[in-house]
N, C-alpha and C positions, 0 to 999 in steps of 0.2 A: 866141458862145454855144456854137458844134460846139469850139469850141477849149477852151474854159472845162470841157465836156462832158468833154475827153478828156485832159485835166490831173488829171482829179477822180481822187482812188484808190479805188479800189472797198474798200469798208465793208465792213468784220470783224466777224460778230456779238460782240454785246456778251459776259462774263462777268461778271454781277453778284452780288452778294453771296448773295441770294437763288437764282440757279441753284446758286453751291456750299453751301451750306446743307442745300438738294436733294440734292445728291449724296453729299457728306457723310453726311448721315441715311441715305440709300439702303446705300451701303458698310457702315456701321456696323450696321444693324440685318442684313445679310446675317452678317458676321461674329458678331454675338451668335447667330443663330438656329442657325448650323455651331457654334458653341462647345455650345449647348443642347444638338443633336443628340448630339455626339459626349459629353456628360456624360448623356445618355437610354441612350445603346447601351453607355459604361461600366457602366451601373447597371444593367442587362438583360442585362450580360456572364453566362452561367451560370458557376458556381462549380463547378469542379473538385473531385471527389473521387480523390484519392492516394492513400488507404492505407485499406483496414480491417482489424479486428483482433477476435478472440474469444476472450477468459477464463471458459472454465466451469469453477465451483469449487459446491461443496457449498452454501457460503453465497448465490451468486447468480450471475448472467451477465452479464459487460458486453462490449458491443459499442462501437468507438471506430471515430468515424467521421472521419479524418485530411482538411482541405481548405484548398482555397488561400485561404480565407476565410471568418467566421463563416455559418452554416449558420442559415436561418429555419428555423422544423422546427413539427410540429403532432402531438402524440400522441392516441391513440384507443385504449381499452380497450374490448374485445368479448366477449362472451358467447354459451357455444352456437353451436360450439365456441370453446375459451379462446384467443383471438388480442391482439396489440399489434399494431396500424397506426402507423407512423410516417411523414407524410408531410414530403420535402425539398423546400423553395420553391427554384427560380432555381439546381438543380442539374441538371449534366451528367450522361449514364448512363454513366458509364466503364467500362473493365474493369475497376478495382481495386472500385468497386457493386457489380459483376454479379458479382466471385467470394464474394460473401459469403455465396450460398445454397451452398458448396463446404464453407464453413469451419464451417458447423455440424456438430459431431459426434454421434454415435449416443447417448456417453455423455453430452452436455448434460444436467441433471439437471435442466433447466427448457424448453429450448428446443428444438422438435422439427422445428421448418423453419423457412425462410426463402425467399419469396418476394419479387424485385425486379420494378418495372420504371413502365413511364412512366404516371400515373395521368390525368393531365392536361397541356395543354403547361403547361410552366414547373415541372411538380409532379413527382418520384420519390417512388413507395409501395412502401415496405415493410412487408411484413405476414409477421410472427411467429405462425406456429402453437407453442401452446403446450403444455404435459406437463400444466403444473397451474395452479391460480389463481396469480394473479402481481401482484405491486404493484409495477408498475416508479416507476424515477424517472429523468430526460432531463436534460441541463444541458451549457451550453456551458464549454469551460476555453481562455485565452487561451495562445498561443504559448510555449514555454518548453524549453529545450534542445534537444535537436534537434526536439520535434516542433514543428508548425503548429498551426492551427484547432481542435480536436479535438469533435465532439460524442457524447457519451460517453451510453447507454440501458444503467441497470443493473436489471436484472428479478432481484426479489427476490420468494421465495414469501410469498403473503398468511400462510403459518405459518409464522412462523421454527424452525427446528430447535433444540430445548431443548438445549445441549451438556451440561449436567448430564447429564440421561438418557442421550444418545448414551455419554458418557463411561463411565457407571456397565452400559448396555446393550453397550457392544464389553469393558472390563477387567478389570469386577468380579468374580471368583470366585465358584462358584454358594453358596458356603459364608457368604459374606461379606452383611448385610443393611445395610441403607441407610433410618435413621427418617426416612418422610417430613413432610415440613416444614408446620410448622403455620400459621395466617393470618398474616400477616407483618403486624408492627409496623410505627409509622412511626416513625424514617426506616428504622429496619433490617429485613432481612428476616428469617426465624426460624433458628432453629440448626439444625444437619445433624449428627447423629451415624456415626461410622463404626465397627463394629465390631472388632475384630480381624482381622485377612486372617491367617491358616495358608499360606503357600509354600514349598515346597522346590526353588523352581523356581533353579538355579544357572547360571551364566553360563560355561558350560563351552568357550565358544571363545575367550574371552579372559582372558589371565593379567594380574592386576593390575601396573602396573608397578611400585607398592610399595605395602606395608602402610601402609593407611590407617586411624584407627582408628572404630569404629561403637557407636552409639549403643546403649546398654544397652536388652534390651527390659524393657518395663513390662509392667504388667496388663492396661491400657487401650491398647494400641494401634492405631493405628489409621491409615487409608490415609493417605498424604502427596500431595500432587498436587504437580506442579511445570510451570508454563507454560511451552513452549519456542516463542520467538518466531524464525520464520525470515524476517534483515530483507528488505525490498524484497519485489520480485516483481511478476509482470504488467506494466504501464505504465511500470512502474520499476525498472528494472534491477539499480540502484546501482554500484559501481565498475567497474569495468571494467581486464582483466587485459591484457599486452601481446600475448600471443597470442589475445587475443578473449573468454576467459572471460570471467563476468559474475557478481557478487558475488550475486546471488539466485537459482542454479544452485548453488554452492558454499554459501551459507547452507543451501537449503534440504535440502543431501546431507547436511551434519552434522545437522541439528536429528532427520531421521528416525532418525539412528543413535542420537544422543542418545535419543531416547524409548524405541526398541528397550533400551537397554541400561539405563534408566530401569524399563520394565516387566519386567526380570527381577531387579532388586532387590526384596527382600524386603517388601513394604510401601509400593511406591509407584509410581505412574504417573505418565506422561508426556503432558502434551495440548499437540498442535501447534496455535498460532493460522493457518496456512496449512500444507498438506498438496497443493500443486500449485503450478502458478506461474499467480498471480493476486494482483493488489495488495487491501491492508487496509490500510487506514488506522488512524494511529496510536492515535488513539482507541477505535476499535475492536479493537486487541490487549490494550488496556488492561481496557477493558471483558469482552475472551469470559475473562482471565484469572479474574475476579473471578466471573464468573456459574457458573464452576465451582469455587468455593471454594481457588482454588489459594495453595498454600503456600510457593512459590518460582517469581517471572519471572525467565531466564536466555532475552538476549535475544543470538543470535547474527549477526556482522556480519563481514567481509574488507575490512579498510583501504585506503585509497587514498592516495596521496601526490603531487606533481608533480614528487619526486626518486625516480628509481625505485631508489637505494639503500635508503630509510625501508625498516625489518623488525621484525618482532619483535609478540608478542602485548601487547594491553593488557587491563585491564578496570576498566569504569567504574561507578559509581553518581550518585546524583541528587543534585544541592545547592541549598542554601536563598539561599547566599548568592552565588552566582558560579561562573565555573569556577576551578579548582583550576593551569589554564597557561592561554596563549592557545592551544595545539591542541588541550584540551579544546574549549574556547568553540567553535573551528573545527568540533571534527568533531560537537558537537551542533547546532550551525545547519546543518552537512551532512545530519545524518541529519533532521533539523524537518522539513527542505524537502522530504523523500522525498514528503509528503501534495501539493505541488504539481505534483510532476513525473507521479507515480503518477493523481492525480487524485482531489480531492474536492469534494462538491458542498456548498458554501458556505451556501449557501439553506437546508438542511437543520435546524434546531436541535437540538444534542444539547450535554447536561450538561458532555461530557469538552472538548468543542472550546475549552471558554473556561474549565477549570480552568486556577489558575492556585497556584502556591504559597503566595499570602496565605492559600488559601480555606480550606487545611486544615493541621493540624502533622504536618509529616513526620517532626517529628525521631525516633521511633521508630523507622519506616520504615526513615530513612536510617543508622541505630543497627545496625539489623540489615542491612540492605544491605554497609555494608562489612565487615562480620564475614564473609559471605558472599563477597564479593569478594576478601575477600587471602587465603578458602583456596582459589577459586579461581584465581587467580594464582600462590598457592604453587604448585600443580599444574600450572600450565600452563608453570611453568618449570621444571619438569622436559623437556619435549617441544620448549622452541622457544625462542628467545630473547626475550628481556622487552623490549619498548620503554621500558618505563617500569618501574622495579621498585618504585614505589609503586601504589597504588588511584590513577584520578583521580575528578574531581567535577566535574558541569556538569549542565545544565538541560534533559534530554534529554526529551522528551513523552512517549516510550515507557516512560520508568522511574516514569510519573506515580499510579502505583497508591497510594493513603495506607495500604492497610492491608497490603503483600505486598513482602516483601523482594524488590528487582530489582535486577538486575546485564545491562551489556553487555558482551557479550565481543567484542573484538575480534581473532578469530582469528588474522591475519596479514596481510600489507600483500599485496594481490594485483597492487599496481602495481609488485610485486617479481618481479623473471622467477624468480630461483629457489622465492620461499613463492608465487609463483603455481603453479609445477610440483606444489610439495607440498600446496596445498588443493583440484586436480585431483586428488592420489591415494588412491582410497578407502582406504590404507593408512593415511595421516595421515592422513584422516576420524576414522578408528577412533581413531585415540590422542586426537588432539582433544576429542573426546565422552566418552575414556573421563577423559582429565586435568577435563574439567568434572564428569561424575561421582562423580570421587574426592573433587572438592573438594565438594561438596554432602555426602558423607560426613563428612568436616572439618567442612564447619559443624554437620549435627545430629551429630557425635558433644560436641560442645562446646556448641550452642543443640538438645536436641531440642524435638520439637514438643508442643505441651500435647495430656495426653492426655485431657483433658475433654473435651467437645463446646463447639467454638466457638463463639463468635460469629459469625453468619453475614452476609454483607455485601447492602448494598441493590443489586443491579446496574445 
């Protein structure tokens, strides 16, 4: 038995199916519960703020809040005194936050501070002291050329500023009366008469660079407005030059000289749809054209190209039926897209955003647009070389006006090192402005303007 005893091998506990079963489960539900965590502390990760950014312009303020991912956000309108709280869920206080009470300027014409800081954990508040009532609106825009995340607070005054008035309150001669407009119809609104404008006011620092010829005067005449759109701006740069320049720095130098030289012609002013570097959306240059009865949109633009030999000036108008080449088509889906990069708030409903060509006949319009167009083309080849020595045609949104001759000009190709040197020099500023000038001469010495009292448009 001692022998039997010590032959025996000593017994290995078992592993049965049930112990690894056991363990199994055990290992596995460790590893799910670490996977959970680590998708609980992604998701509690705070979000980065990179970049902020401030556009104060006459029509409103936007503040763009740059981040390494969309932004939960919760806005608050106050009263007594006039405040906007906006609060950031599962944001960090960064620097690039904290300089945002730096970037408010004195001249904000809405916003009078700015106050950051941590309102709660997980919460950053920001609270806008304001100048005057304000109806903002908040909205996020998804990633798109160079920027990220961006959420964008545009504070706009609860009274919009009538640009009619503004217009007729900074240009009008005190001699000069304005019948004001009776209950507007539907759909139009009522007629605007203009009386005759007396000026002898003459353009004595610059010499025409050739006789142009001008429209006989009548009995009845009366002011001309002409919209001068400076493209891009704010949010949206548009081209960009090889030494840096940026095509909404360069639009907006000509369009002001344009107006200057505009309001010392005899009978007509100039209204800039932007007058700082602040984006507008395309619909809405469409729209301030028309609520101020304007007579002529000359919408100005510095080409881009991905061959930095492309040069030379164009100028386009709107078509019903297609573009006119494929670098039309190109460069009006280039400029379409401006309202993406710039930033608009989708959510929004307005009339202009889903005009579309069916809705109305342009052919008039576009009748008068190119008449418009090749004299200023004519003119503008005098000053620069012509990319194209015809008009082209494409589907640009900005020329969507049905009832106002529009034209874009395309200045010069800024992806050209040499016409980028020359649309840096306010030298060629001046000629630029003055060859589109001349060419609007051209048109109303051959289309002038009715000198009835128009028809006034529904804005």
């Amino acid at each position: 038995m001692f022998e039997a005893a010590q032959n025996r091998k000593p017994r290995c506990p078992t592993v049965n199916a049930i112990t690894v079963h056991r363990y199994c489960r055990f290992t596995l539900i460790n590893v799910l519960m670490g996977a959970l965590m680590l998708g609980v502390y992604a998701a509690n990760a705070a979000t980065d703020v990179t970049s902020v950014r401030v556009w104060p312009a006459q029509d409103y303020t936007r503040v763009t809040i740059e981040a390494t991912a969309p932004i939960a956000h919760e806005l608050l309108l106050l009263k007594n005194p006039e405040r906007l709280v906006l609060d950031l869920q599962n944001v960090s206080l960064t620097p690039a936050l904290q300089e945002l009470a730096a970037k408010i300027g004195a001249n904000d014409p809405y916003v009078k501070a700015v106050r950051v800081g941590r309102f709660k954990p997980g919460v950053v508040r920001l609270v806008f002291d304001l100048k005057t009532e304000a109806k903002p609106e908040v909205f996020m825009l998804k990633p798109i050329a160079e920027y990220g995340n961006r959420l964008v607070l545009d504070v706009y005054p609860a009274q919009a500023v009538d640009p009619l008035l503004a217009l007729l309150e900074r240009s009008t001669p005190a001699t000069t009366q304005i019948a004001a407009p009776a209950p507007p119809p539907l759909p139009a609104s009522p007629p605007i008469d203009f009386k005759p404008v007396e000026s002898s006011i003459v353009n004595a620092n610059l010499e025409p660079p050739r006789k142009t010829p001008r429209a006989a005067k009548s009995d009845n005449q009366r002011l001309v407005i002409v919209a001068i759109d400076a493209g891009h701006g704010g949010e949206d740069p548009g081209a960009r030059g090889h030494s840096g320049s940026h095509e909404k720095d360069v639009t907006l130098a000509i369009a002001r000289k344009l107006k200057n030289m505009l309001d010392r012609e005899p009978n007509m002013r100039g209204v800039l749809t932007r007058d700082g570097d602040y984006f507008i959306p395309l619909h809405h240059r469409v729209e301030k054209a028309r609520k101020v009865y304007a007579d002529l949109f000359v919408s100005v633009h510095a080409d881009a190209f991905v061959k930095p030999h492309a040069r030379g000036s164009s100028v386009f108008a709107l078509s019903e039926r297609g573009a006119t080449s494929s670098a039309a088509k190109w460069l009006a889906k280039k400029e379409n897209d401006a309202d993406l990069i710039g930033g608009v708030n989708l959510d929004v409903r307005d009339p202009y955003l889903k005009m579309t060509l069916a809705d109305l006949s342009f052919t008039a319009q576009i009748n008068d647009s190119l008449k418009l167009a090749r004299a200023v083309l004519t003119e503008l080849g005098e000053i620069n070389t012509l990319h194209k020595s015809d008009v082209e045609q494409a589907g640009f949104a900005v020329l969507k006006a049905p009832d106002i001759p529009s034209i874009l000009v395309e200045t010069a190709f800024i992806s050209n090192p040499d016409e980028e040197r020359k649309l840096k020099s306010s030298a060629y500023q001046e000629q630029m402005a003055e060859a589109i000038v001349a060419g609007i001469r051209r048109y109303f010495a051959q289309n002038p303007p009715l000198a009835r009292a128009r028809v006034a448009r529904n804005p």
